[in-house]
N, C-alpha and C positions, 0 to 999 in steps of 0.2 A: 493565673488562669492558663490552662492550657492552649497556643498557638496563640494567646490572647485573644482567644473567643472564636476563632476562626478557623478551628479545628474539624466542624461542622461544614462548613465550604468549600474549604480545603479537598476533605474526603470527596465530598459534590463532585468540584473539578476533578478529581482525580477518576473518578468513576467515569465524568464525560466523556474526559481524554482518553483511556482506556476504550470504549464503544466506539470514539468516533476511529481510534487508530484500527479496531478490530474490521467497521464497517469497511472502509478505506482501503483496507486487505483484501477483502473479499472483491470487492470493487474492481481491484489492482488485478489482482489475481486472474479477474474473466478477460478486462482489457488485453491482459498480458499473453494470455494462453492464446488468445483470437491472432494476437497482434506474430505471435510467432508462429503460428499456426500459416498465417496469408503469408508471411514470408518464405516458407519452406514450400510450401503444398501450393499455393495460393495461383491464379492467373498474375497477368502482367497488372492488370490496373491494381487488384488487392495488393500485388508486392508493391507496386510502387505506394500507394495509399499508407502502407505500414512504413514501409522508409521513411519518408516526410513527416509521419508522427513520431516515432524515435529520434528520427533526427532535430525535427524543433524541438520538442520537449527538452531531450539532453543536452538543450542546446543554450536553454533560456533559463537564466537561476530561479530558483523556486517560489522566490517570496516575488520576484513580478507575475511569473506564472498564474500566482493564487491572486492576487487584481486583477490581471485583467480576463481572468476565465471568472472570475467571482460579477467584478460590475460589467462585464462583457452579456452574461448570462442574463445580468438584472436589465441592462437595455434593450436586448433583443426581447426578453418576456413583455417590457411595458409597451415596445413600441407594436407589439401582437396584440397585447390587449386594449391597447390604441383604438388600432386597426379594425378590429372586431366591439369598438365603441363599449366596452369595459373599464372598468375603474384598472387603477396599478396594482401591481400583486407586489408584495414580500418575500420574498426569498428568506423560508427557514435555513437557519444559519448552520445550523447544524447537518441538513440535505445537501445544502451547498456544499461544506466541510468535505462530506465525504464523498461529491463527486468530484469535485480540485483537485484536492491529493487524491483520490484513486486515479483518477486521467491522468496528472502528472508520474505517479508510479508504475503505472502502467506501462510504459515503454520502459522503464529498466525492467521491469518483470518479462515482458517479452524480449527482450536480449537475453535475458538467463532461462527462459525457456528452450530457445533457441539453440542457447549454444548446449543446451541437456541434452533436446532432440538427436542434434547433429554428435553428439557422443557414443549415443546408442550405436551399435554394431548392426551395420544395412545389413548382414547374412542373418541374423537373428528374428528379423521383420520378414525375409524372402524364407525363411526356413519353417515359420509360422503360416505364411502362405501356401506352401510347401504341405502343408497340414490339412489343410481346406481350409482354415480360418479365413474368417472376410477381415475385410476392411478394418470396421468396429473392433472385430474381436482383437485382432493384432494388436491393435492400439490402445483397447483396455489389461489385454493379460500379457503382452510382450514388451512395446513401447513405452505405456506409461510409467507401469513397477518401474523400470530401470530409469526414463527420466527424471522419477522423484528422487532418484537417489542422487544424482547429479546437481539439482536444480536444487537441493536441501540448502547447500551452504548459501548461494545467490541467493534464493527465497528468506533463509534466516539475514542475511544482509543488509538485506531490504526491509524486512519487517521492524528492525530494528531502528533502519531510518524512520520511517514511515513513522515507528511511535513517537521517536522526535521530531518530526515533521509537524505533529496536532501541535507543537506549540506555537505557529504561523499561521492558526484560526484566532486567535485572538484581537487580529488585526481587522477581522470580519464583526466582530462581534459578539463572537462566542465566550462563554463565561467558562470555558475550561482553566485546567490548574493554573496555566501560568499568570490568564488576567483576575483569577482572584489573590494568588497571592503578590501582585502588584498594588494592585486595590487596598489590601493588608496591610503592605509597604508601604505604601503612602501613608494611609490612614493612621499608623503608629509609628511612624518613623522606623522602623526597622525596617529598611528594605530588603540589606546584607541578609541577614536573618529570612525570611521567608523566602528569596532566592533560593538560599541554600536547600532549605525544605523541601521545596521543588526539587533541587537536583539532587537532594537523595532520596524523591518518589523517584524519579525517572530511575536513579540508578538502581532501585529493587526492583523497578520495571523489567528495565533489561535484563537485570540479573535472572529475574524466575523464566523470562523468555526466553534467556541460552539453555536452562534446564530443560524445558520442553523441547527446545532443538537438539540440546544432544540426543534426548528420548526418540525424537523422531526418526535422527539419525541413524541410532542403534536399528531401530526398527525397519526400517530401510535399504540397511546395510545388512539384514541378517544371510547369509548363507556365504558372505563373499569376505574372502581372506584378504586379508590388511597387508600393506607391503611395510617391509621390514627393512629397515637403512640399515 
C-alpha cells in the first residue's frame, strides 16, 4: 500500500504546510517593510521601537520564540476574556502559526529591506524629485523597482527558511507534514522511512522555490548588465 495508507495525510500536511509557510510570508513581508521603513524614514520613537524588535527577535532562537509568543498570546486573550466575564477562547492553531513566524520573520525581513533601500542610489530618488514626482511616486516607480531587485536574494533566503520554519508548528498542535508523518512513524514503526518522506517533500519544496526565484530575479534584473570576472 502506498506510504502505508498515509499517503492521503501526508499530501494534507503537505498542502497545510505550504499555506501556513505562504501566509507567514506575507505576514513577514508587511512586518518587514514597516519595520525598515521606521528605521530609515521613521521618527526617534519608531527607530527605536524597530531596533528592539530586530534586535530581540534575532536575538532569541526560534523554537522558544514560537512558545512564548504562542502561550503568551493564549494568556493574555484568557485573561481579557476573564476580565470582560467571558468564557476562554482557543487559539486556532493554524492563525497562531502564521502570526509566530510571521513576527519572528519579520525583523529579518526588515534588515533585508533595509539594507536594499539603503542600496538604491540617493541621486536617483533627488533626480525623480527633480521631475516633480511626489513622495509616492518616487517610491513606487524609482525606489521600489530597484529595491526588489536587491531585496530578491534576502527575500529568497528567508522564504526558504521560513518554509522550514512551518516544521516548529507542530509543537503547537498543528497537523502539518511533519506531525503526520511522526504519527505514521510511530504507528508503523518506520519512522527512518517517513522522515525521509518529509525531507524529500521539503526538498522539491525548495527546489520549485529557487525556480520561481531565479524567475523573479531574471525579471527584476532586466535591463541591468551582469558584471563579468
Amino acid at each position: 500500500m502506498f506510504l502505508e495508507g498515509y499517503g492521503e495525510q501526508i499530501l494534507n500536511g503537505t498542502w497545510l504546510s505550504v499555506k501556513l509557510a505562504t501566509f507567514s510570508l506575507l505576514f513577514a513581508l508587511v512586518l518587514g517593510l514597516l519595520g525598515a521603513l521606521a528605521k530609515l524614514f521613521g521618527n526617534g520613537f519608531f527607530r527605536a521601537c524597530a531596533q528592539a524588535y530586530t534586535t530581540l527577535i534575532r536575538s532569541v532562537p526560534d523554537l522558544v520564540l514560537m512558545l512564548l509568543i504562542f502561550f503568551g498570546i493564549q494568556q493574555m486573550l484568557n485573561s481579557l476574556t476573564d476580565a470582560l466575564g467571558f468564557g476562554q477562547i482557543d487559539l486556532d492553531p493554524f492563525v497562531t502559526g502564521v502570526l509566530t513566524i510571521g513576527f519572528i520573520y519579520g525583523a529579518y525581513f526588515a534588515e533585508t529591506f533595509r539594507g536594499a533601500f539603503l542600496a538604491v542610489p540617493k541621486g536617483q530618488l533627488e533626480a525623480g524629485k527633480a521631475y516633480g514626482m511626489s513622495n509616492g511616486q518616487v517610491f513606487k516607480r524609482v525606489l521600489f523597482p530597484q529595491m526588489m531587485r536587491f531585496a530578491l536574494p534576502g527575500i529568497g533566503n528567508n522564504w526558504l527558511v521560513v518554509l522550514k520554519a512551518t516544521a516548529l508548528v507542530s509543537i503547537i498542535g498543528l497537523s502539518d507534514l511533519v506531525q503526520v508523518v511522526q504519527s505514521a512513524g510511530r504507528a508503523t514503526g518506520k519512522m527512518f522511512f517517513f522522515i525521509l518522506v518529509a525531507g524529500l517533500i521539503y526538498l522539491a519544496l525548495t527546489t520549485i522555490s529557487n525556480i520561481l526565484l531565479w524567475y523573479l530575479s531574471r525579471r527584476y534584473s532586466a535591463g541591468v548588465r551582469e558584471a563579468k570576472l
